[in-house]
C-alpha positions in Angstrom: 102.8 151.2 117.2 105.1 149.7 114.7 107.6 149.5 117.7 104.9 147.6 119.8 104.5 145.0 116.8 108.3 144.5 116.4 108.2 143.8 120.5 105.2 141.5 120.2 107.0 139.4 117.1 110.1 139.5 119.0 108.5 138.1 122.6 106.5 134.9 120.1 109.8 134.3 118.9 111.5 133.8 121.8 108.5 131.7 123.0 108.8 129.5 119.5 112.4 129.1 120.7 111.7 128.4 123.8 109.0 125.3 123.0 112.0 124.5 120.2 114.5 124.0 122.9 112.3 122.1 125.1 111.3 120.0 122.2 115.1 119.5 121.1 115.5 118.1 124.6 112.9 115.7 124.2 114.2 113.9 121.3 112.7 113.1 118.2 110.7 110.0 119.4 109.0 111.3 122.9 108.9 115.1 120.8 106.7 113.4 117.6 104.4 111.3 120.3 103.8 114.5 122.3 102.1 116.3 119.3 100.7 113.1 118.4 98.7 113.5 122.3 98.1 116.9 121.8 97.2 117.5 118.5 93.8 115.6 118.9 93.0 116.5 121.9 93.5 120.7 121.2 92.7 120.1 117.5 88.6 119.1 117.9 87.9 122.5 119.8 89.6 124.8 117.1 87.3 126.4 114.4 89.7 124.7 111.9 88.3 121.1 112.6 84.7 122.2 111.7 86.5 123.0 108.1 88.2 119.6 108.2 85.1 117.7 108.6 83.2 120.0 106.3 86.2 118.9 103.8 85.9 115.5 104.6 82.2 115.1 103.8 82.9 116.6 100.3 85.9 113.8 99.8 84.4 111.1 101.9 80.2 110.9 101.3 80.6 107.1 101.3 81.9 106.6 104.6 80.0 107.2 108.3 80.6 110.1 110.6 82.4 108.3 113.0 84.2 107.3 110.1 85.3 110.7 109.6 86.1 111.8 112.9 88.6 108.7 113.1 90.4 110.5 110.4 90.4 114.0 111.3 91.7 112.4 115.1 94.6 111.0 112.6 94.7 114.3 110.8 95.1 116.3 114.2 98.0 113.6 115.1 99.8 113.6 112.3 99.6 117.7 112.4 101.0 117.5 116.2 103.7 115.1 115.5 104.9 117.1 112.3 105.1 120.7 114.1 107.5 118.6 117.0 109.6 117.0 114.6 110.9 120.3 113.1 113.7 120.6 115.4 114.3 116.9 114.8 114.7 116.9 110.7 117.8 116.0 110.5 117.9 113.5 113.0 114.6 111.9 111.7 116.4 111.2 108.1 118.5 108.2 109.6 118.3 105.6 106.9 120.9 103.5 108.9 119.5 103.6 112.2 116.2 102.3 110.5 114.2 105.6 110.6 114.0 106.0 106.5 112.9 103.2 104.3 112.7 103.2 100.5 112.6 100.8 97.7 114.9 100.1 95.1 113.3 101.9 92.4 113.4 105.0 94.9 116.6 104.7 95.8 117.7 104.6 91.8 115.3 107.2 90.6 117.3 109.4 93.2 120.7 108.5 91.8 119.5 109.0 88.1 118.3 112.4 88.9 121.8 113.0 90.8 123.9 111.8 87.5 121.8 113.8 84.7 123.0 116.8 86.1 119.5 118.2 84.6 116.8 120.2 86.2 114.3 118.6 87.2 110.8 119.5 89.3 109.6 117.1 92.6 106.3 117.8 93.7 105.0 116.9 97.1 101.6 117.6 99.2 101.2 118.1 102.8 101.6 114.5 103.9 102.8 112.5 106.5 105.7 114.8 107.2 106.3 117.1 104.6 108.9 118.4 105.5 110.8 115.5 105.6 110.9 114.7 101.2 113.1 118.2 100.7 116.0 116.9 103.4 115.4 113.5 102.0 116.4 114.6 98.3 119.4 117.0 99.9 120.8 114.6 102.1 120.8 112.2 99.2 123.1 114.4 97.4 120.4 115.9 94.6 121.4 119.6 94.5 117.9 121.4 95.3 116.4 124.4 95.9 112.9 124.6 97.7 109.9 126.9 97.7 108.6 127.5 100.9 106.1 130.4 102.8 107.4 132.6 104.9 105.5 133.1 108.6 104.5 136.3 108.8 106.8 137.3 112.2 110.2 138.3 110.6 112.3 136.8 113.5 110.6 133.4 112.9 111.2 133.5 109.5 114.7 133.9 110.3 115.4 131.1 112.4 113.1 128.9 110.1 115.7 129.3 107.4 118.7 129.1 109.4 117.1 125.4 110.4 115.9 124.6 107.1 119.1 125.8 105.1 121.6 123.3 105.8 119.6 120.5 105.6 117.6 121.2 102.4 119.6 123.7 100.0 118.6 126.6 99.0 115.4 128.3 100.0 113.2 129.9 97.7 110.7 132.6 99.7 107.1 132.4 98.2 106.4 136.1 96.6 106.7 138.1 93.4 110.2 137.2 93.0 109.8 133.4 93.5 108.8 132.6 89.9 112.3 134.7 88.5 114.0 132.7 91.3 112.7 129.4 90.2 113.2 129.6 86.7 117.0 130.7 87.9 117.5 127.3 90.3 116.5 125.1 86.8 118.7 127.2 84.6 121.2 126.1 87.1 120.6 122.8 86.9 119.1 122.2 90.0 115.9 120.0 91.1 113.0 122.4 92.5 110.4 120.9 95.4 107.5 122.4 96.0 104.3 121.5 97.8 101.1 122.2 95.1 97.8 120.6 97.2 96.6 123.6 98.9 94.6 126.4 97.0 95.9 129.1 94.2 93.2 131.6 93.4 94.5 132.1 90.1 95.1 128.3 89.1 93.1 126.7 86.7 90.2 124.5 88.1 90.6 120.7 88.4 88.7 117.5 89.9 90.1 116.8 93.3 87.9 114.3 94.9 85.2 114.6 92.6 84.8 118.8 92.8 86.9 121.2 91.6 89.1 123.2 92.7 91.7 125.9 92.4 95.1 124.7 91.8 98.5 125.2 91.6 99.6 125.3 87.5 103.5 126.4 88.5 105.1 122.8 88.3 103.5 122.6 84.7 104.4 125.9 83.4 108.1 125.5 84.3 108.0 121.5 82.7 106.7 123.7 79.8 109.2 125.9 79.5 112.0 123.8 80.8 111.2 120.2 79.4 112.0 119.1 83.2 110.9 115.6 84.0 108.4 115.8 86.9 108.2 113.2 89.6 106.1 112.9 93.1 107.9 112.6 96.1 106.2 111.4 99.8 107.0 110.1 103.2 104.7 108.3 104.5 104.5 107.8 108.0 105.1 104.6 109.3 104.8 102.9 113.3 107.4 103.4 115.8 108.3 107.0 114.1 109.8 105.3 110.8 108.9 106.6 107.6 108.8 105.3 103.8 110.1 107.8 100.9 108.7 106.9 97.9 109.7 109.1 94.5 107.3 108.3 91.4 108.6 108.0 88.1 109.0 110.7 85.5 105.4 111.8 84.8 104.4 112.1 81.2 102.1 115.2 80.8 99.9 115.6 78.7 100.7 117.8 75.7 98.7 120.1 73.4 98.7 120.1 69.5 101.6 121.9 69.5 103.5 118.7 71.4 104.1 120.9 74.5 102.9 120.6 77.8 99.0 121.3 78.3 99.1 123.0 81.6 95.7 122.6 82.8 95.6 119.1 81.9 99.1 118.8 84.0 98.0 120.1 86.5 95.1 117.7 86.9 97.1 114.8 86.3 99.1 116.2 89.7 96.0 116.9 91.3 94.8 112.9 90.7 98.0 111.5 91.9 98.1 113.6 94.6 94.4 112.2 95.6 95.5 108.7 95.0 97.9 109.8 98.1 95.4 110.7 100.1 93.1 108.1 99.6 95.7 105.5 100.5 96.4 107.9 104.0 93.5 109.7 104.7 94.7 110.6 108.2 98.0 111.7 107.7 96.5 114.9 105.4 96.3 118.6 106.1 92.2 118.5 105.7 91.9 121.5 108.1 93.0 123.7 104.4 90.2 125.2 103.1 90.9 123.5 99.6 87.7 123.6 97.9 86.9 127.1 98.6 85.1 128.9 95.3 
């Protein structure tokens, strides 16, 4: 049996690779507007878009049905376009040929962050394309090191690192180890990404769209114990397959009696700048995540 399941992960590999390859031959613009055709039209007869409008009530009680099903088409869009850009990262960070926009204060956020020479901790959420913020801050010379969930299928997991490696830095694997290996990458010096919108069972519950929900308290705990400066860090998608990367300003947490960092109440003020995000791009969300399950 357990040779059977090593065959099986072996033949979806070589079909991932496959669709990859095909995809690579595309190019990034015709690749992204494929999945933003398909995604819709495949996404509306999975199970997962009854949980995205189920999610989108909760968020969105104010606004009509059709309302909502405008977004979660824009949700299922953005979703396709994202999963055909991966072969494309690299190609779609091409701030000279137009592709990547940011402002000024972006731009010297980045560079202050590259001079300190001090850890520091970037959080993003699953927007727009999220993968996009982690080759961003590597291509722009921040040394980095990202967390990231493996797929399940070993071979997969393989070839996603030897894509993502050389075009982000060094990859942290979600698991037991990953806190040790986080707290190393900051005692290095390094600035750690990590996504923190979907669900952690064991996170403390905050407002997120009025209900609340279990969240991710790493990114405060490590400003805790590190004193990191935290910043937000999003591309938002733009026409014509052009994005915006827009890196807030260091956060100031909230602290407890003691003068350190309250990590609930961090972890909420993440939480509401995260929503702000959404609320300004509702469609280009992951809303299909079960994020307000009990």
């Amino acid at each position: 049996m357990k040779r059977l399941q090593t065959f099986g992960q072996w033949a979806v590999a070589q079909l991932v690779r496959l669709i990859f390859a095909a995809l690579r031959a595309l190019g990034p613009d015709r690749a992204s507007n494929l999945g933003a055709c398909v995604g819709p039209r495949v996404g509306v007869w999975t199970r997962n878009h009854e949980q995205m409008m189920e999610n989108l009530r909760l968020a969105f009680p104010e606004k009509t049905e059709a309302e909502r099903l405008a977004i979660a088409r824009d949700a299922w869009a953005n979703l396709g376009r994202t999963v055909c850009e991966y072969p494309h990262l690299e190609a779609l960070f091409d701030v000279e040929g137009g592709r990547v926009e940011a402002d000024e204060a972006t731009h010297a956020r980045f560079e202050a962050l590259r001079l300190s020479g001090r850890p520091a901790l970037v959080f993003a959420a699953h927007m727009g394309n999220w993968e996009l913020p982690a080759v961003a801050a590597f291509k722009l010379g921040q040394p980095a090191a990202i967390l990231y969930r493996t797929p399940n299928n070993p071979f997969i997991a393989a070839d996603i690192v030897a894509m993502r490696e050389p075009i982000m830095g060094r990859l942290i694997a979600a698991g037991m180890t990953a806190p040790i290996r986080m707290a190393e990458a900051l005692d290095q010096g390094l600035t750690l990404g990590m996504l923190v919108d979907q669900r952690f069972g064991r996170g403390p519950r905050v407002p997120f769209f009025g209900h609340p929900v279990a969240a991710n308290p790493f990114l405060a705990r490590l400003a805790k114990r590190f004193e990191a400066p935290v910043h937000g860090l999003r591309a938002i998608r733009l026409p014509n397959n052009r994005f915006r990367l827009e890196l807030t300003e260091a956060l100031e947490l909230p602290r407890d009696a003691k003068g350190q960092v309250d990590v609930e109440a961090g972890t909420a003020l993440v939480n509401r700048i995260i929503e702000g995000w959404v609320r300004e791009t509702p469609g280009q969300w992951l809303w299909m995540h079960r994020r307000w399950r009990a």
